[in-house]
N, C-alpha and C positions, 0 to 999 in steps of 0.2 A: 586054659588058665584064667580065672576069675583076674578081672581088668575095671580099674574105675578111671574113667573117662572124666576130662579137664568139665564136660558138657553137665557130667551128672554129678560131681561134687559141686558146681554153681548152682545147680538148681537141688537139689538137698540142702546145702547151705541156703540159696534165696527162699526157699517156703520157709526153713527155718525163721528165720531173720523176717519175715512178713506176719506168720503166725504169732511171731514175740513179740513186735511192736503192734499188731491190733489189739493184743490182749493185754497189753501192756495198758493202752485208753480205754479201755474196759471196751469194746463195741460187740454189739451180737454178731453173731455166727464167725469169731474171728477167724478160725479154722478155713473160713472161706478165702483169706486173703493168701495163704500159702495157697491153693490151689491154682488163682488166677497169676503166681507168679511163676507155676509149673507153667502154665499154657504158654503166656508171655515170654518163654526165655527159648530162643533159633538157635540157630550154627553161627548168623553172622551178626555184625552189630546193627550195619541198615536194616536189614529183613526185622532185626527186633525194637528197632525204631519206627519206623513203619508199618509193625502191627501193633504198638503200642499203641496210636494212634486211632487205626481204626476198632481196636478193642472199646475204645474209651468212647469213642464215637456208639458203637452198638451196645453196649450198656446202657448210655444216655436214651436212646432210643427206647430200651427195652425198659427202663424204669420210667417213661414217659405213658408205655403201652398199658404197662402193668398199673400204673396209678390211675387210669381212666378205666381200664377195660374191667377190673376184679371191682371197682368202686359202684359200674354201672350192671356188669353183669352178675357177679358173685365171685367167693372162693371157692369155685368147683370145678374139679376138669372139665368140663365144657367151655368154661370161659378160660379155662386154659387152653384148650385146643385153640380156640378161635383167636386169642394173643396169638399163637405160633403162626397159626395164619396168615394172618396181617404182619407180623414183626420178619419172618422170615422173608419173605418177598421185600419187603420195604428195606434189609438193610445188602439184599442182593442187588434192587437199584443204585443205594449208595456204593455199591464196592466195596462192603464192612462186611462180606459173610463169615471173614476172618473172624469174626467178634461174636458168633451166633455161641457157641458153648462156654464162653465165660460169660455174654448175658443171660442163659439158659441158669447159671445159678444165681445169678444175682435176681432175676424173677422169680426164681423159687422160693427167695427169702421171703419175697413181699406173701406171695402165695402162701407161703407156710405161718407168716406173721398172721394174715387174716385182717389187715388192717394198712392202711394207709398214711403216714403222718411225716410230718417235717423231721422231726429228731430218726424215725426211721430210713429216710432218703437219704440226709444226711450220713447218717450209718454208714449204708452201700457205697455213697461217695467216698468212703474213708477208705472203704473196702478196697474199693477199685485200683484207687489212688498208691496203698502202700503196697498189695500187690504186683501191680504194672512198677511202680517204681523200686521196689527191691529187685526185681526183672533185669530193668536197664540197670539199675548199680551193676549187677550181676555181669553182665552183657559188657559192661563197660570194659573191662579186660577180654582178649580175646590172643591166642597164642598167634606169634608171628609164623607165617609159613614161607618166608620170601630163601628161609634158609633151605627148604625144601623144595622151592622153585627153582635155587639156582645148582643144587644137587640134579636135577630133572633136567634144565640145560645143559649141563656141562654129559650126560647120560647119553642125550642125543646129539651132542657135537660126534661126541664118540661115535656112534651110531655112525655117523653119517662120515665119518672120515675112515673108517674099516667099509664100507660101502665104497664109496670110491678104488679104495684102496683093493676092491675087490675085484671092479670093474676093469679097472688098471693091470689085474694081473691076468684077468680074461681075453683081455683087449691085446696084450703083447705076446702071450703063452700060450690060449687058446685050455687055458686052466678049468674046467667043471667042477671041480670039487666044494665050489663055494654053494651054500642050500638057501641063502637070500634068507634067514633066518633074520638080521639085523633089520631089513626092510618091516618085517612083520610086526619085532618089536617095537623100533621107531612108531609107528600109528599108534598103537599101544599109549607107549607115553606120552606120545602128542596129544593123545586126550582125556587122559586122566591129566596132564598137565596144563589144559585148558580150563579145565574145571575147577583145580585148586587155586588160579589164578583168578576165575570171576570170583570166587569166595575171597580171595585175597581185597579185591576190590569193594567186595560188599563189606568187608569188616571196616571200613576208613570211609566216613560219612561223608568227607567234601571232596573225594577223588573221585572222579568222573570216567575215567581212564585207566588201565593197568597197561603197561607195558612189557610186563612178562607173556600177557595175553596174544598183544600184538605181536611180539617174537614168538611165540609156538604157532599162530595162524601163518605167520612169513613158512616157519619150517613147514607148516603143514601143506602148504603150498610147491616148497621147492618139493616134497616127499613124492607129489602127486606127477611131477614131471620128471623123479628118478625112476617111480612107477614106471613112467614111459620111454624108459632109457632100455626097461628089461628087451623088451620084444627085438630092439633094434641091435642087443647085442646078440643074440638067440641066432640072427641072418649072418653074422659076420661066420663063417666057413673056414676062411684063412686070412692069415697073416702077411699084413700088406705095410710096406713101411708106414704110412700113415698112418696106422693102426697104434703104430710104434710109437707115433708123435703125440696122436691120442692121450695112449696110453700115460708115459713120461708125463702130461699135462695133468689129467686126472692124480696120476700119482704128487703130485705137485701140490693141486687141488688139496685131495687128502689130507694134508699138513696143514691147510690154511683155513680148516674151520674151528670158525673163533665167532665169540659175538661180535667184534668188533669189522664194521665194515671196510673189508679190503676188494670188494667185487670190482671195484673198478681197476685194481691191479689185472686181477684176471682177465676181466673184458679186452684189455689191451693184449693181452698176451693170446687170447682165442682168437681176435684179429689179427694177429701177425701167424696164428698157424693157418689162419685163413689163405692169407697170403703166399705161404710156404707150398700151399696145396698147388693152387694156381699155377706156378711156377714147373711143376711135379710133370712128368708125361701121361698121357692121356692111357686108361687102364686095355692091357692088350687082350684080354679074356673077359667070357662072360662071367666069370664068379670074380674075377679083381673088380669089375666094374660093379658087381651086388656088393660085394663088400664094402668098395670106397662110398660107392651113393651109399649106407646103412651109417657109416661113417660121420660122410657127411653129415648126415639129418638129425647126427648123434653130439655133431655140431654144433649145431642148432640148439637141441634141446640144451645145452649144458649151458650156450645165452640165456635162454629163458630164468634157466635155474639162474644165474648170478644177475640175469635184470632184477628179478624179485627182489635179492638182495640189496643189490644197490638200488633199489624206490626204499628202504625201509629206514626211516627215520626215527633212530634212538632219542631219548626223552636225555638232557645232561643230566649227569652226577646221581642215576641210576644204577643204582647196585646191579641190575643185571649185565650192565657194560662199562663194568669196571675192569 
């Protein structure tokens, strides 16, 4: 189905709106100034702050080269070539190679002008100028996606509390029917929701920080230690009271993912089944004893999982921990 894109009615509308005000002050080649507002207009608003910058930078350059080099050597591709020479290296020193195909036409003006002159440079600076700045006008709007960040969290709370809830019922029943499908998807949107959060952060110039970010890296973290809960359920053979206790916990667990930090309820309560174990008789078989030690260790992991959680410090009065 033919689809227009928030990205491509900005930049249709910004050449528009460039090409009509250079022609509007009469300047040669106005035509050019919608072109460098196609280049100049990104996905986000920093990315297109920051090549504004260095576009403008490598024009400068390039109509510095262009005014010496066609002056002293001629207007012929050879002394075309030899600008490119020299201008390309020089603005990959600078870190401006961003800037190489919209100074590529603004050299070709001078080159196709055949001539050098103040009212001409001046031109080009006009060029540039309404260009890159219909760009950022353009750029200056940019759709929120923090509504699609916290759709993507609330996805994988989900996720992960049908996981639990899965392990829970393996852990008490000895249940195989579950195919760890959620596991799969979980990674999945952990990082496509890593990615629309750094772009979140790129659209907001003085924010240094995402916090959606930091919350998908925690899950992507705890993910990597549920990972390693599989193998250890895999050993459990049978069902040992403990298993049971486990279990009920996990099932417990399950309920209580939420963004909002409650791990330290939990830690308390994996302590006291710590405790409960201790207490327990010592395993009379060798499979009670594979299974309690897998148990254990499965113990363990499910700290790790909620230390993660409780080190993770929410930003206040952030929409994702509301």
């Amino acid at each position: 189905m033919f689809k227009i894109g928030y990205r491509t009615l900005k930049t249709a509308l910004g050449a528009a709106i460039a090409i009509a005000i250079a022609q509007a002050f009469q300047l040669e080649f106005f035509a050019s100034a919608g072109i460098i507002t196609i280049l100049c207009i990104h996905k986000t608003r920093r990315k297109s702050f920051q090549l504004s910058y260095v576009r403008f930078l490598a024009c400068s350059i390039g109509l510095f080269y262009a005014a010496i080099l066609f002056e002293l050597i001629g207007y012929h591709p050879i002394s075309l070539a030899v600008l490119l020479l020299m201008f390309i290296p020089t603005t990959v020193l600078l870190k401006a190679q961003e800037g190489i195909v919209t100074s590529c036409v603004i050299i070709l003006h001078i080159y196709a002008s055949g001539y050098v002159s103040v009212p001409l440079i001046m031109n080009e600076f006009a060029l540039i100028s309404i260009g890159i700045g219909c760009a950022l006008l353009m750029n200056a709007y940019m759709p929120s996606v923090e509504r699609e960040l916290q759709k993507q969290q609330q996805q994988i709370e989900r996720l992960y509390a049908k996981i639990f809830h899965e392990f829970a019922i393996y852990i008490k029943y000895g249940d195989r029917q579950w195919d760890g499908k959620e596991i799969t998807e979980a990674a999945s949107l952990l990082n496509s929701a890593k990615n629309i959060a750094i772009q979140n952060l790129d659209n907001h110039i003085l924010r240094y920080e995402d916090q959606y970010y930091h919350y998908f890296k925690m899950r992507e973290k705890q993910l990597e230690i549920i990972e390693r809960m599989m193998p250890l359920l895999a050993k459990i053979e049978i069902q040992v009271r403990q298993g049971e206790m486990i279990g009920n916990f996990m099932e417990e667990l399950s309920g209580g993912v939420t963004p909002k930090n409650t791990a330290g309820k939990y830690i308390d309560k994996l302590e006291q089944l710590r405790n409960n174990f201790d207490e327990m008789p010592l395993p009379e078989t060798r499979m009670e004893f594979e299974a309690r030690s897998s148990l254990f260790y499965l113990v363990y992991e499910m700290e790790q999982y909620l230390l993660i959680k409780q080190q993770f410090k929410p930003i206040q009065n952030y929409s994702v921990f509301r």
